[in-house]
N, C-alpha and C positions, 0 to 999 in steps of 0.2 A: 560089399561097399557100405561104410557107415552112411546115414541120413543126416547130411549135418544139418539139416533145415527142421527135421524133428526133434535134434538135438538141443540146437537153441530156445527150440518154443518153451521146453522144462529146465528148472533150476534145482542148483543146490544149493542146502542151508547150512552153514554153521552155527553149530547148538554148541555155545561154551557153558557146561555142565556147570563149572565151577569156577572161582577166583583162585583159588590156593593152588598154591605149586612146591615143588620141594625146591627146584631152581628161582634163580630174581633177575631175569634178563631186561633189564634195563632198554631193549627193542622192545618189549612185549607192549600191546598198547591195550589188554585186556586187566583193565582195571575199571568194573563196573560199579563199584560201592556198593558191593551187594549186600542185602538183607541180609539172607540166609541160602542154604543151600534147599533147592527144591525137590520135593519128592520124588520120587521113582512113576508114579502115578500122575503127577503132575507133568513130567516130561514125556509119558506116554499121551499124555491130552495134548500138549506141542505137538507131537508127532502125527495126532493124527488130527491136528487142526490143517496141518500142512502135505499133508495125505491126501486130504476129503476136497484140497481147494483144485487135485490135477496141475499144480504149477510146479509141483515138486518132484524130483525122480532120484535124487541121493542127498544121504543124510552126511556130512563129518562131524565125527565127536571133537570137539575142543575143550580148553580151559582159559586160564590154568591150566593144568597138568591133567585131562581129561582120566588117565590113571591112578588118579585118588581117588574117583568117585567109584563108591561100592557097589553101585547098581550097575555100571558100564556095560559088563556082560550079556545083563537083563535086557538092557537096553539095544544091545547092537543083532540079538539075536530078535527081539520084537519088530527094528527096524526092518529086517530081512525078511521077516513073517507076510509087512505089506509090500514084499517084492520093490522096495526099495534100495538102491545102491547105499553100502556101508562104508567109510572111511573112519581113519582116525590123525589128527595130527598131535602127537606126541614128542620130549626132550629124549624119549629111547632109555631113560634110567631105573625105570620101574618096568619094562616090558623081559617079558620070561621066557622060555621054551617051554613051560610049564604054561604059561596062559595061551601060547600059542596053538600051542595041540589043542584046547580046548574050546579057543573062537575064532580059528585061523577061517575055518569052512562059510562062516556067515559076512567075512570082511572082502572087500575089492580092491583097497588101497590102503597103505600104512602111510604117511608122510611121518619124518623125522624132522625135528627142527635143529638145523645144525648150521652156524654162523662161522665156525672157524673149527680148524684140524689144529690148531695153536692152541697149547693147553691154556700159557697165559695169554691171551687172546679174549679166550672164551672167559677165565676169569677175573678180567677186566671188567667187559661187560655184561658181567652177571648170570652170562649162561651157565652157572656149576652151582652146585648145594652150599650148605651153611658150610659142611668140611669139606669144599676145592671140591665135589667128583665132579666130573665133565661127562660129557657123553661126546666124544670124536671118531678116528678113526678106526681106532682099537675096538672099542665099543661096540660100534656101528658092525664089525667085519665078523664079531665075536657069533652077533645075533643074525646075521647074513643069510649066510646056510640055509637056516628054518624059513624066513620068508621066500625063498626060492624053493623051498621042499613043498610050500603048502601053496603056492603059484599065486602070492600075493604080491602086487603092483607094487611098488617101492616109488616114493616121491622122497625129496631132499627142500625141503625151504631152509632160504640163506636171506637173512636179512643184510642188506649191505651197510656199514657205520662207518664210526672213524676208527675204529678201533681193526678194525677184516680190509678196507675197500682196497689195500696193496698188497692180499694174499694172491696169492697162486693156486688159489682153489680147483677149480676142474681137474688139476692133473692127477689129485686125490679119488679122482673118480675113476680113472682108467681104468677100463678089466672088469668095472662091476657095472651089474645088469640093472642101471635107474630110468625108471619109466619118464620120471619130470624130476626137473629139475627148477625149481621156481625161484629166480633170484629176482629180491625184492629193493625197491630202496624205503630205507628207515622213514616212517611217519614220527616226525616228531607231536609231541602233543603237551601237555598241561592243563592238569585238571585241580589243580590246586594242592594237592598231595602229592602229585608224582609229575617232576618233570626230566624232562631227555635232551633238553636243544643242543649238548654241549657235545651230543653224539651225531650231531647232522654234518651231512655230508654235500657238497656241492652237486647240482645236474653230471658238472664235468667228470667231478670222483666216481660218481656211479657210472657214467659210461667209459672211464678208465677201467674201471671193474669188468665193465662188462668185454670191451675189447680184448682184455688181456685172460678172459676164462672163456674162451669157446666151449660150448659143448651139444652133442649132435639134437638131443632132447632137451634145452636148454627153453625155457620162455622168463621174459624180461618184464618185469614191470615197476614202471616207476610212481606209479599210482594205483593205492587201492581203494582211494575213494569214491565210492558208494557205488561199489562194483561188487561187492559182495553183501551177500545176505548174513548178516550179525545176529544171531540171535544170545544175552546176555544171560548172565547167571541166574536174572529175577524173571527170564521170560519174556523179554522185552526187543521187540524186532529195533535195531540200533541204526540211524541217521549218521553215518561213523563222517559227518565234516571237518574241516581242518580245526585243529587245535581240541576237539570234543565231540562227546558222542553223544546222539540227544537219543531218547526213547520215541520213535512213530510212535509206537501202540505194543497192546501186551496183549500175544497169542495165546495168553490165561484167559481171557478176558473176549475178544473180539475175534472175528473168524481172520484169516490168512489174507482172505480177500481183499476185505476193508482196509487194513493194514498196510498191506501193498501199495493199496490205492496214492497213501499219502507219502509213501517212497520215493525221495527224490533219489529214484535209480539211475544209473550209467547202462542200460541197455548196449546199448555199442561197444562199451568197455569190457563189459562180461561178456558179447558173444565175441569178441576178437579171441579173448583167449583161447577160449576150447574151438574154435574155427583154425585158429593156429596149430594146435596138436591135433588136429583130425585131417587137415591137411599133411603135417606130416606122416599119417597113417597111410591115410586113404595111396599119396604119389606110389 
């Protein structure tokens, strides 16, 4: 029987590696103005600031396109070294059977970020490369196989817009083995360079969405503010409040601790979630 009471006491971090993506998904709200990209050794000091502090028990890789960065490998097998849980959330367009064989063994979960099985759909809102490729159903089914051969968890995140919110998504899932499935509704934001409003979607349109895609491992959320742990491109634990993201504090710089401390976290928000999928396990 899981512990879900020792479950919630620990968290997980998202480390977005990088800004740069070979996709431009106009959902993405991972737009940090970053500096620079940080060292390989630099991200091993994050990881073990968030190690050392005992609040942390799994890492996911993000971006950007967490699959640009050349250390990734380095990084996920390091992660696994301090017996912490490994993830990645990835667009699926760069991931190989070739990379697979080779760091399937150190990962617990793979999430795909996949908004629409509708080619144009997808390149509307910017989920495809400079030349149209998309990553959907074909894609997703191609690379299927191997994460089932090497007994990795399969997550699906769908950001809901105006562009998806009257697909008929779920039914695209039938027959295949997805652990979560996380349908989100769209944050819009504006940071002076990059805005989205014209993609937002009404309360009602997302719970049309959701009504009309049942699915058995299905979790719903229509806020992800400040229920998750952001960590940015420059290092910087993220305040992700409506319209912008401010920096707490930089785990280059100050212990995990301190940091936290000035976290205006959703504690309740984040443990409903994973109390929700551990109930489902546990029944």
């Amino acid at each position: 029987m899981i512990d879900i009471e020792r479950m919630i006491e620990m968290f997980k971090v998202n480390l977005h590696l990088l800004e740069g993506c070979n996709f431009h998904c106009r959902t993405c709200f991972a737009h940090f103005d970053s500096r620079r990209t940080l060292s390989v050794m630099e991200w091993k000091h994050i990881i073990d600031n968030l190690y050392k502090s005992g609040k942390v028990n799994a890492i996911n890789f993000a971006g950007g396109e967490p699959m640009l960065y050349a250390h990734l490998g380095e990084l996920i097998k390091y992660v696994y070294s301090l017996n912490m849980k490994v993830s990645i959330i990835t667009n699926g367009s760069l991931m190989t059977n070739k990379w697979l064989s080779k760091y399937a063994q150190y990962i617990d979960m793979i999430g795909f970020s996949i908004d629409s099985f509708d080619k144009n759909n997808s390149i509307k809102m910017g989920r495809c490369s400079c030349k149209n490729q998309v990553f959907g159903r074909d894609e997703f089914l191609n690379i299927y196989p191997e994460l089932l051969k090497h007994n990795i968890k399969i997550k699906i995140n769908t950001v809901v817009n105006r562009f998806n919110y009257q697909e008929q998504f779920s039914k695209q899932l039938e027959g295949l083995k997805i652990d979560r499935w996380k349908v989100l509704k769209m944050k819009a934001f504006d940071n002076g360079k990059f805005n989205n409003h014209d993609l937002e979607i009404s309360m009602e349109e997302f719970n049309d969405f959701v009504k009309a895609n049942p699915y058995v491992n299905r979790i719903v959320e229509d806020s992800m503010v400040n229920s998750y742990f952001v960590v940015d491109a420059n290092g910087n634990l993220l305040d992700n409040s409506p319209n912008s993201y401010g920096s707490v504090g930089s785990l280059l710089e100050e212990d995990f601790e301190s940091v936290f401390n000035r976290f205006n976290f959703d504690e309740d928000l984040y443990n409903s979630r994973y109390v929700k999928v551990n109930k489902q396990k546990v029944a």
